[in-house]
C-alpha positions in Angstrom: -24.5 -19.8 53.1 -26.1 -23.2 52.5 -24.8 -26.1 50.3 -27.6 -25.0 47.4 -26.3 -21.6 47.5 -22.7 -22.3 47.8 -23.3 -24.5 44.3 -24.5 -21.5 42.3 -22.0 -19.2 43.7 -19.4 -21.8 42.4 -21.1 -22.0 39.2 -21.1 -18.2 38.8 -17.6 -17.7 39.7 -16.8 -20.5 37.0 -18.7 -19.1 34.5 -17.3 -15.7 35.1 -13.5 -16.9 34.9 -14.3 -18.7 31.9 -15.4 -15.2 30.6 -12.2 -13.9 32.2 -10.0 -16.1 30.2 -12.0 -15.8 26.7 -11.5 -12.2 27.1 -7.5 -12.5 27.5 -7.0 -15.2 24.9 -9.1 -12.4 22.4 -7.3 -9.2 23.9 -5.1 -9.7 26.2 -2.7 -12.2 25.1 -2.8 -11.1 21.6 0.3 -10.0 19.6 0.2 -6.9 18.5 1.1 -6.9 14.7 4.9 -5.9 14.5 4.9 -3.6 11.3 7.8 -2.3 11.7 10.2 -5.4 11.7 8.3 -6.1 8.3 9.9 -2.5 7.0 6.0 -0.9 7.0 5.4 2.2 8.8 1.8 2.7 9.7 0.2 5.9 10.4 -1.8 5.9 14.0 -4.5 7.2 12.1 -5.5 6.9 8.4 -5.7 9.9 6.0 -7.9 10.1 3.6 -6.7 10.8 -0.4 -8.2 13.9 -2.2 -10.9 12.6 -4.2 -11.2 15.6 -7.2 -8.2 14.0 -9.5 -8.4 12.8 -12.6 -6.0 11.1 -14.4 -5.6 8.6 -17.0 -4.6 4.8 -16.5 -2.1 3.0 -19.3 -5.2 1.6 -20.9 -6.7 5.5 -21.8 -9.0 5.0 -18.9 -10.1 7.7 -17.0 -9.5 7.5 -13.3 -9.9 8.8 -9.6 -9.3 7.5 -6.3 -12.1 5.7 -5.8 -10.0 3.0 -8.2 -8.4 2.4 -4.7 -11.4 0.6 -3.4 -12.2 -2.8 -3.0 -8.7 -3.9 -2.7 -5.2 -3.0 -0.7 -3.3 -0.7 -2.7 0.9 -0.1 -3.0 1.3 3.0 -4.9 5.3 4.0 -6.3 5.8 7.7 -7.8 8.0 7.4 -10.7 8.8 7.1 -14.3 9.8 5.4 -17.5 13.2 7.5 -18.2 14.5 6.4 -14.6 17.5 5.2 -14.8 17.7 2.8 -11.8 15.3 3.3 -9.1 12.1 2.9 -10.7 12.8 -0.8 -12.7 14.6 -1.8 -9.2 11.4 -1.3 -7.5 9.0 -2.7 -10.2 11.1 -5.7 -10.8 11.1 -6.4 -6.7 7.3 -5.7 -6.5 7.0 -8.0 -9.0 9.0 -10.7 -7.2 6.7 -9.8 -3.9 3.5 -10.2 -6.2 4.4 -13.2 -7.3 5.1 -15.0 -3.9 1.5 -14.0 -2.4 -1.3 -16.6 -3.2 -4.1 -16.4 -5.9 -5.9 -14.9 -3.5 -4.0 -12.2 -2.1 -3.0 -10.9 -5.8 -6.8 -10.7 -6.7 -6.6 -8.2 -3.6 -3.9 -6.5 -4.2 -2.5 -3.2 -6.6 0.1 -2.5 -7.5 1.0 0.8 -8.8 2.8 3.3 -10.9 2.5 7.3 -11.1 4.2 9.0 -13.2 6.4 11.9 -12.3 7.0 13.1 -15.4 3.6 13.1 -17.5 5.7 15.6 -20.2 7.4 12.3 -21.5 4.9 9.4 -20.2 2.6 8.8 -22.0 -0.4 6.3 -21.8 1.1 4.2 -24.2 4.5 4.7 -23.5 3.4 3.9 -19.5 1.5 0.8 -21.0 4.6 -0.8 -22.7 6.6 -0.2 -19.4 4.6 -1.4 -16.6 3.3 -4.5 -18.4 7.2 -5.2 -19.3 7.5 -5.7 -15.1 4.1 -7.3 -14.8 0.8 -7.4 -17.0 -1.3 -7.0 -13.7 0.3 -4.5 -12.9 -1.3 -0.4 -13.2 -0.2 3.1 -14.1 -1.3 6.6 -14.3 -0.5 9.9 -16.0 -2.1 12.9 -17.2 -2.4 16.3 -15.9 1.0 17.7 -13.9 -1.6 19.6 -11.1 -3.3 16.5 -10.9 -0.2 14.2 -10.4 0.9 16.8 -7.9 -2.5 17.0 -6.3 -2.4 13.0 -5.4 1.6 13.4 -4.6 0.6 16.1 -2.1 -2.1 13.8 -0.5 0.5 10.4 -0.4 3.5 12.8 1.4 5.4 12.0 -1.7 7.7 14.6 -3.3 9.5 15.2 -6.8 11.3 17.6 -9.1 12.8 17.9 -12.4 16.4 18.2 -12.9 17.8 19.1 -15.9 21.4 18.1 -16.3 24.4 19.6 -18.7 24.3 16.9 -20.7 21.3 14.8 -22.1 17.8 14.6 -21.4 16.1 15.6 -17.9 15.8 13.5 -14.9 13.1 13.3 -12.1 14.3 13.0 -8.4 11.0 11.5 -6.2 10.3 9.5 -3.4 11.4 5.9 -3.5 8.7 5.0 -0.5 5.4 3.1 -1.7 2.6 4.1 -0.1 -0.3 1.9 1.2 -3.7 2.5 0.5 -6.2 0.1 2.5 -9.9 -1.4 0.3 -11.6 1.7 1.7 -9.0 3.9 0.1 -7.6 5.3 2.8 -3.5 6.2 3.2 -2.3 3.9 6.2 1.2 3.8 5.8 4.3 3.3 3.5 7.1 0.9 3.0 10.3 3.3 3.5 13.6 3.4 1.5 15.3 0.7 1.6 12.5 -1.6 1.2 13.0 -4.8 2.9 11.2 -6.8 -0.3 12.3 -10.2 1.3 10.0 -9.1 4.0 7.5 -7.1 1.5 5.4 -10.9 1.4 4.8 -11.3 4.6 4.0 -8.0 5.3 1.4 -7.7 2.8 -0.2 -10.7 3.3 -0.6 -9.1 7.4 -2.2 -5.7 5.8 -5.9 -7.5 6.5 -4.6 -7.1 10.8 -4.6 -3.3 10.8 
C-alpha cells in the first residue's frame, strides 16, 4: 500500500473508532435506570387502561381515561372514611409533590379513586382531597365503573362490614403509574419508600 493510501486507511479507521466510541458513550456505557432501588416496579411492557369508563371528578366533571394524557399520572384506590391508610398516603404524596420543581408538578397527577362511591360523594371527595392538596384530583361515580378501571390498574377492594359502626373498605395501598400517553407502566408498592418517591418521579421521563 503506498503512503496516499495508507493516509486514508488511517483516516477511515479514525473516523470509524470515533463512531465506535459515540456509539458506547450513547448505549453502551449507559446506566440503566435503577427503578427498583427507587421502590417503582415497572412492567416490561405497558398495558393499556380500558377506555369505556365514565366517572365523575370532585369538580362534577365528567371523566375517562383519556384525562391521563398529556402528563405522568400516580393513581391511589381509596376513600374518605379510611381510617389510616388513605390520609397516610395523601399526606406523603403531598410531601413528594411538593419537593419536585414547577415544572415537574405541571406534569404530574396525582390521584384519588374512590372505593366506596356509596358514601363519596363529589362534594364530599372535593372537601377531602383539596384538604391534602388543592392540585390534587379525585373520582367517583358508578361502582361497575370504579371496578372496571380497578380491574384494568391490578388493584383490588372489598367492603367489610364490621359488628360495630359503620363499614370499612379493604384495597390496595400500591399507586399505580400511568405514563402522558396513558398507558399503565408500573406501581410504587406497599411500603412506599416516599423519601425516594422524588427522585423517582422526577426519573419517570427515562422509561
Amino acid at each position: 500500500m503506498d503512503a496516499l493510501g495508507r493516509r486514508c486507511e488511517s483516516a477511515r479507521l479514525i473516523r470509524f473508532g470515533s463512531l465506535l466510541l459515540l456509539m458506547i458513550g450513547l448505549f453502551g456505557c449507559s446506566k440503566p435506570l435503577d427503578t427498583e432501588s427507587l421502590g417503582l416496579s415497572v412492567f416490561p411492557k405497558t398495558i393499556s387502561v380500558a377506555q369505556n369508563i365514565h366517572l365523575m371528578d370532585e369538580d362534577g366533571q365528567a371523566w375517562t381515561p383519556k384525562a391521563f394524557k398529556g402528563q405522568w399520572n400516580l393513581v391511589f384506590f381509596g376513600y374518605t372514611f379510611c381510617p389510616d391508610i388513605c390520609p397516610t398516603t395523601l399526606m406523603e404524596l403531598n410531601k413528594v409533590y411538593k419537593a419536585l420543581s414547577a415544572e415537574e408538578r405541571r406534569q404530574m397527577q396525582v390521584w384519588l379513586v374512590s372505593v366506596d362511591p356509596e358514601r363519596d360523594n363529589q362534594s364530599q371527595l372535593k372537601t377531602y382531597v383539596e384538604y391534602f392538596n388543592p392540585d390534587f384530583k379525585a373520582l367517583t361515580g358508578d361502582a361497575t365503573a370504579i371496578a372496571a378501571l380497578a380491574r384494568s390498574l391490578n388493584m383490588i377492594y372489598m367492603k367489610v362490614e364490621q359488628k360495630e359502626g359503620p363499614y370499612l373498605m379493604d384495597h390496595s395501598a400500591s399507586i399505580a403509574v400511568i405514563n402522558p400517553e396513558g398507558e399503565y407502566v408500573g406501581f410504587f408498592g406497599s411500603p412506599q419508600q416516599y423519601d425516594r418517591m422524588p427522585e423517582a418521579v422526577t426519573a419517570l421521563g427515562q422509561l
